[in-house]
Backbone as CSV, one residue per row, in Angstrom:
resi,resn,N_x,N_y,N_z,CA_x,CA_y,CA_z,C_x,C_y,C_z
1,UNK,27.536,11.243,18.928,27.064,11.686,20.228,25.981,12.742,20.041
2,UNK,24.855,12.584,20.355,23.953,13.334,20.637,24.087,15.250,21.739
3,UNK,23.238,15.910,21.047,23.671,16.640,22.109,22.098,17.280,22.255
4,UNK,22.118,18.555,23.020,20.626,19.172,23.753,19.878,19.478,22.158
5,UNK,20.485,19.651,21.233,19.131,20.407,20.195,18.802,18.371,19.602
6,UNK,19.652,17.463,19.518,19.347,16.421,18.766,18.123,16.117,19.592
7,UNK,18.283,16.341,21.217,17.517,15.462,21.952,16.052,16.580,21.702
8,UNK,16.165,17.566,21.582,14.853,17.700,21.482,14.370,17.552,19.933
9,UNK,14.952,17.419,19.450,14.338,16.717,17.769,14.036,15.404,17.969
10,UNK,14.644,14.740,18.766,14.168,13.259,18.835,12.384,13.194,19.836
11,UNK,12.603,14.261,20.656,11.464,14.346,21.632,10.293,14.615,20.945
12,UNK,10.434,15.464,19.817,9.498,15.738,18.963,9.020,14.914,18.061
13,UNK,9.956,14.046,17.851,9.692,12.846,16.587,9.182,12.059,17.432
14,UNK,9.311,11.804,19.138,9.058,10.483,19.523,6.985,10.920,19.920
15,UNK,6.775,12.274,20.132,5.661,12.842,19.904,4.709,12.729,18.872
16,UNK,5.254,13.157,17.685,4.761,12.668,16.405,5.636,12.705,15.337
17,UNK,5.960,11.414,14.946,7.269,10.435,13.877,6.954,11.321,12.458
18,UNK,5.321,11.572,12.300,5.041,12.735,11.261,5.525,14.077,11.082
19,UNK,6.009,14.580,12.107,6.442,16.007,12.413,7.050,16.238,10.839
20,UNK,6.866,17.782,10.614,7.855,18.021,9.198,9.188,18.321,9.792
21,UNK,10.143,18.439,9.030,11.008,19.219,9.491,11.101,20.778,9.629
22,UNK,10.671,21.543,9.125,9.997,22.831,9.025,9.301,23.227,10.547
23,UNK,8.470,21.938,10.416,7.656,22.563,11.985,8.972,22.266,13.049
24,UNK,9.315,21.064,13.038,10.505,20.923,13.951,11.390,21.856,14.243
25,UNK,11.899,22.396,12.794,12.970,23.973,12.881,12.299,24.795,13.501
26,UNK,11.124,25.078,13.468,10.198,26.305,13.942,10.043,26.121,15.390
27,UNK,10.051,25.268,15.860,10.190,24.957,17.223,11.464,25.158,17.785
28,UNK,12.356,24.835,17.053,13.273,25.022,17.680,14.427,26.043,17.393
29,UNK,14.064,26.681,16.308,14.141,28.064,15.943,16.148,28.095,15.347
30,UNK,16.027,26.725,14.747,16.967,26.599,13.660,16.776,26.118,12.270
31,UNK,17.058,26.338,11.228,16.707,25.617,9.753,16.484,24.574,9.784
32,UNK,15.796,24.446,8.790,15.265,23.436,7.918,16.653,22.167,7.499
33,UNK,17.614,22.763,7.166,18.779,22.252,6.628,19.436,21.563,7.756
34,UNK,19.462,22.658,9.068,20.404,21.895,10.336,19.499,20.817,10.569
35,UNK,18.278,21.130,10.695,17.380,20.057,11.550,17.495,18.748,10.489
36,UNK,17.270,18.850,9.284,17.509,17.626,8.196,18.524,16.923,8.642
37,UNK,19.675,17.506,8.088,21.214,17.213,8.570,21.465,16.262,10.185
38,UNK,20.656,17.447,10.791,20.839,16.155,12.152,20.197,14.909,12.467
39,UNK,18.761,14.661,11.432,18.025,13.673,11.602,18.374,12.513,10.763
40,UNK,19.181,13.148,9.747,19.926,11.977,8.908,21.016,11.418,9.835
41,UNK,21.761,12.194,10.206,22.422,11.712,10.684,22.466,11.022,12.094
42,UNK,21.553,11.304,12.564,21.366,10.097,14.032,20.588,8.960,13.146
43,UNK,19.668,9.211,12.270,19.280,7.898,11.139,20.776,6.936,11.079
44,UNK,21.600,7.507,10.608,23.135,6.961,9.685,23.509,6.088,11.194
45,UNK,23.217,7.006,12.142,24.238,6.345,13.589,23.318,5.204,14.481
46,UNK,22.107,4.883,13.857,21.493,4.193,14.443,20.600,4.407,15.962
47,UNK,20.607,5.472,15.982,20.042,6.411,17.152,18.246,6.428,16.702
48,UNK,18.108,6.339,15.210,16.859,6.522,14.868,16.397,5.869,13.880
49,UNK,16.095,4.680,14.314,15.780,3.448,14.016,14.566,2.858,12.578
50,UNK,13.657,3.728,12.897,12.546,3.886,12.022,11.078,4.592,12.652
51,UNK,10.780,4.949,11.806,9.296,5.782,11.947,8.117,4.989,12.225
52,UNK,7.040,4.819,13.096,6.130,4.163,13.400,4.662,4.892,13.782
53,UNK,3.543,4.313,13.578,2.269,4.584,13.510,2.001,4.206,15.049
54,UNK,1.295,4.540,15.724,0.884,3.758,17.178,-0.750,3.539,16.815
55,UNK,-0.468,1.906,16.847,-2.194,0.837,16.546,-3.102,0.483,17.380
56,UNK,-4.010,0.708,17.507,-4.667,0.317,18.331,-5.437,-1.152,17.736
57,UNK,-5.202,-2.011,18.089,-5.019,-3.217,17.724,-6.636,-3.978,17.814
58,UNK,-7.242,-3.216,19.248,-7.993,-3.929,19.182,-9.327,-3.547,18.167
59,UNK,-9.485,-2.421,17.927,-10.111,-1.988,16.228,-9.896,-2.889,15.433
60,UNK,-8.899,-3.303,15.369,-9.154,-4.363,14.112,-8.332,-6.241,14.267
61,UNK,-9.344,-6.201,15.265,-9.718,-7.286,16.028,-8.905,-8.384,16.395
62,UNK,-7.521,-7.480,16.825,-6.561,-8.302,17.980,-6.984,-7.522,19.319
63,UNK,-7.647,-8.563,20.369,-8.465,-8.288,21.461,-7.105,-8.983,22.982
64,UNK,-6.534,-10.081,22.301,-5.920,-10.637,23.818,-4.333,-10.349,23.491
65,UNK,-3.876,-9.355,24.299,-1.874,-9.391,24.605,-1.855,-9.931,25.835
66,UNK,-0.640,-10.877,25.324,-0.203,-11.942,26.304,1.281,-11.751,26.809
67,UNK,2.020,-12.022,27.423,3.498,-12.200,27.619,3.935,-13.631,28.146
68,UNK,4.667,-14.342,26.993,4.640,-15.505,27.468,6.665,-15.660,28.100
69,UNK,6.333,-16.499,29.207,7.944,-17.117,29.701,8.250,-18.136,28.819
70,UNK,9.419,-17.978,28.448,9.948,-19.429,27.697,11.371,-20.122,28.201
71,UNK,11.173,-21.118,28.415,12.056,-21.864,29.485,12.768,-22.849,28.111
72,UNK,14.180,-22.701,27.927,14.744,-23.191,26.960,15.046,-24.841,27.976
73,UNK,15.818,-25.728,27.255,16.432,-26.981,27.225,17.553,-26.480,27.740
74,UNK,18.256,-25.374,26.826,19.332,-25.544,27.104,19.999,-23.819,26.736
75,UNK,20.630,-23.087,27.463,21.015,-21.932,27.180,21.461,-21.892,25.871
76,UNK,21.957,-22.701,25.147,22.632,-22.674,23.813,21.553,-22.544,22.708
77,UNK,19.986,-22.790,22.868,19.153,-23.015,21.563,19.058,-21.585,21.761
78,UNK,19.521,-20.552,22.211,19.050,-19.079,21.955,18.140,-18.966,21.092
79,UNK,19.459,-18.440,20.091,20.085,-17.808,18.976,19.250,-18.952,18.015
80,UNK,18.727,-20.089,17.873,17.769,-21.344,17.037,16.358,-20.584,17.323
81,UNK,16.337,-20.310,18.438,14.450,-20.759,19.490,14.381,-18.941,18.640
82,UNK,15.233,-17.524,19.043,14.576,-16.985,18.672,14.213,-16.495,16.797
83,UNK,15.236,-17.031,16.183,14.997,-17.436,14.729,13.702,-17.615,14.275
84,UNK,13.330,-18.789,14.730,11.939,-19.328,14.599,10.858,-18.156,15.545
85,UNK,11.090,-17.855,16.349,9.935,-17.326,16.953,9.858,-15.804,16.518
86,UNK,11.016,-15.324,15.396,10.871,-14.354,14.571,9.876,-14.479,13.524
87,UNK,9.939,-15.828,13.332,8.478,-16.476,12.256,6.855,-15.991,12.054
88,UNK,6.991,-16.249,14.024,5.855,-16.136,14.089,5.070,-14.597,14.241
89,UNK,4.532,-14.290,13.360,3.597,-12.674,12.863,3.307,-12.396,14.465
90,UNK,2.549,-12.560,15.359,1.719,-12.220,16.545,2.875,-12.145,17.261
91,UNK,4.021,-12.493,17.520,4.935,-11.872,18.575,5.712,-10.791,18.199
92,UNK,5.117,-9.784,18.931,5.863,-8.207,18.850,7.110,-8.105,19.387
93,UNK,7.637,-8.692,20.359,8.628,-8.426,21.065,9.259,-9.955,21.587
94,UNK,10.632,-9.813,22.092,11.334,-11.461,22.729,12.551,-10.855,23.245
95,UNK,12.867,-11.014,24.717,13.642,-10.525,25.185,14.349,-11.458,25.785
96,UNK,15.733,-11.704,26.080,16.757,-12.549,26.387,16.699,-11.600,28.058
97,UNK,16.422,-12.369,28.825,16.149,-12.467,29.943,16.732,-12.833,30.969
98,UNK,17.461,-11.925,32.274,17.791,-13.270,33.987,16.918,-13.259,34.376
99,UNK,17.093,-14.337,35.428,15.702,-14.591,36.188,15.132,-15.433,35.822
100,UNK,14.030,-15.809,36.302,13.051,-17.555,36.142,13.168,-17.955,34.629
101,UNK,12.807,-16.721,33.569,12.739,-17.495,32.233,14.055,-17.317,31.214
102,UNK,13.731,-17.775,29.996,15.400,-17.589,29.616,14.792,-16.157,28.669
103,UNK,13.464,-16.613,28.093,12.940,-15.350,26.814,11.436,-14.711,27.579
104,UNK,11.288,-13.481,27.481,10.276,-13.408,27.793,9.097,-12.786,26.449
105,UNK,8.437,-12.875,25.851,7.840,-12.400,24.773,6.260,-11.345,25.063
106,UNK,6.252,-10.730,23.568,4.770,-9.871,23.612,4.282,-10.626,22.983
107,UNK,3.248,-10.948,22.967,1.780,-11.697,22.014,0.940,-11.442,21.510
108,UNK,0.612,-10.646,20.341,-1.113,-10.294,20.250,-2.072,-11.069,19.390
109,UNK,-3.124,-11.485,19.730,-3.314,-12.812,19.177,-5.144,-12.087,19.259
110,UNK,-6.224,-12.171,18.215,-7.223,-12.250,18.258,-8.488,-12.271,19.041
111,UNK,-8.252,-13.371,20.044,-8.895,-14.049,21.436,-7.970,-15.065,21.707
112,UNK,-8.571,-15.414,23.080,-7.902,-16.821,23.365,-7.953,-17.946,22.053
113,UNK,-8.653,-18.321,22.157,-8.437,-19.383,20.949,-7.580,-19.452,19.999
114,UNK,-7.425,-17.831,19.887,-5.872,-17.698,18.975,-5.034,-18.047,19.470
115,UNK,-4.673,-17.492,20.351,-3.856,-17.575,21.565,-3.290,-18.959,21.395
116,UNK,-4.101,-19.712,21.996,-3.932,-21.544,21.832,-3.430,-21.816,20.947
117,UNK,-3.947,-21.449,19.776,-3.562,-21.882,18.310,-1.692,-21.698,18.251
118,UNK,-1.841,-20.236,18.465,-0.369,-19.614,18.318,0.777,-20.118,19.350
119,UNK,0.157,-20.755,20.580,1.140,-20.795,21.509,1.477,-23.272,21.113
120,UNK,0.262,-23.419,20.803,0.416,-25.519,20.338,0.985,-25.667,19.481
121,UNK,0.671,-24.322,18.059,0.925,-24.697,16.780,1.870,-24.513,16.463
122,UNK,2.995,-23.540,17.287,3.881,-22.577,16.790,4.932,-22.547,17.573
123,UNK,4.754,-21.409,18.725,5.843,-21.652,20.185,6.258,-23.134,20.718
124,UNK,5.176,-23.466,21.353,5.313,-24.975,21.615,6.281,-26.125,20.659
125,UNK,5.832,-26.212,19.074,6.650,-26.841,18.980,8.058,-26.333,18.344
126,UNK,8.634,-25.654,18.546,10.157,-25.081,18.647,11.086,-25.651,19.063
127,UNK,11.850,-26.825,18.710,12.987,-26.971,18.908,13.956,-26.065,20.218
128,UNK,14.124,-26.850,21.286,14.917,-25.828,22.640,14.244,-25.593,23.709
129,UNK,13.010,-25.323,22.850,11.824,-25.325,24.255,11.426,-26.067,25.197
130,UNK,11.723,-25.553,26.387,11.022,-26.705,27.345,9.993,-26.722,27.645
131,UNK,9.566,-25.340,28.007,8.109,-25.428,27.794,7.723,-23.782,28.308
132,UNK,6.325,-23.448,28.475,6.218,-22.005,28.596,5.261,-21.640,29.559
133,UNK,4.893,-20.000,29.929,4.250,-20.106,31.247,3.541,-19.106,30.131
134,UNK,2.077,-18.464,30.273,1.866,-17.745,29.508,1.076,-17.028,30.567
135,UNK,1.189,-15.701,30.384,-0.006,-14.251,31.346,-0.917,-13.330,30.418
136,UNK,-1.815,-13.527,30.796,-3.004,-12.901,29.606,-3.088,-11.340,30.439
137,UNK,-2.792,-10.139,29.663,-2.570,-8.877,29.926,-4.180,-8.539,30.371
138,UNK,-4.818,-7.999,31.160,-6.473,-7.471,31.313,-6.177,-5.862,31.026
139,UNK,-5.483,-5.330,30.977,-5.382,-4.206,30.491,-3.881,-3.438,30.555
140,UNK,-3.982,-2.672,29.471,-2.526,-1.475,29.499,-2.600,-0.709,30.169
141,UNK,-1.732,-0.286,31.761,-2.203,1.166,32.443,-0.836,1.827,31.803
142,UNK,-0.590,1.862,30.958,0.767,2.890,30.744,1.477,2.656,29.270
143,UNK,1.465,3.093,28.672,2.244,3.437,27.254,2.214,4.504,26.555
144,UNK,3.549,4.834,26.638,4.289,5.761,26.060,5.329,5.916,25.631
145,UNK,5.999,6.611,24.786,7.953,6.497,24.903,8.308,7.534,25.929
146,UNK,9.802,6.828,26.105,11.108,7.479,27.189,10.874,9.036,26.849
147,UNK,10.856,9.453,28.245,10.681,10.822,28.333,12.233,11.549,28.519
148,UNK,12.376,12.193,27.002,13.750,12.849,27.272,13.939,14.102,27.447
């Protein structure tokens, strides 16, 4: 269980994943040792998952995010459909879904043409699939992490 000093060590990491621990203690005006101690240990409890860079993607020339619907055959190819669509490199995300679709996914794909490529060559033919609706993103108005 988390408590008020974990959450602001996590607030700080979710700020910058680089933070030392040193600066972290200094902020929060306990050791080096407690602050370690507690970051291992929400590490150990699965609270803190892994450390990440934030990419700006389109620098190095993934230009189109997509979110595609995926409409299974049959509720049972889950656990098959998302296996395979773990395969595929360009989908960031796949979420088991209510509502119209069964998966809903992130995409980042080059240009359209990738896009195509990734959604005929790859999604499409997947075993379970019935078939897919795809939405081409025109821009991000919002990203950030949970404000704790």
């Amino acid at each position: 269980m988390t408590d008020s000093t974990d959450l602001k060590i996590l607030k700080s990491l979710l700020t910058n994943s680089r933070a030392s621990t040193t600066k972290i203690s200094s902020e929060l005006n306990i050791s080096n040792v407690a602050t370690q101690s507690r970051i291992t240990k929400m590490e150990k409890a699965g609270i803190i998952k892994s450390y990440t860079a934030v990419i700006d993607y389109t620098l190095i020339g993934y230009k189109t995010v997509s979110y595609i619907g995926i409409y299974l055959e049959k509720a049972k190819h889950y656990e098959s459909v998302i296996s395979q669509l773990e395969k595929v490199p360009e989908i960031l995300e796949a979420h088991f879904t209510t509502g119209t679709y069964s998966i809903f996914a992130k995409i980042l794909a080059k240009d359209n043409i990738h896009l195509m490529d990734i959604l005929s060559n790859n999604i499409q033919n997947i075993d379970g699939i019935a078939r897919t609706e795809t939405f081409i993103s025109l821009q991000e108005g919002i990203h950030k992490p949970m404000q704790l």
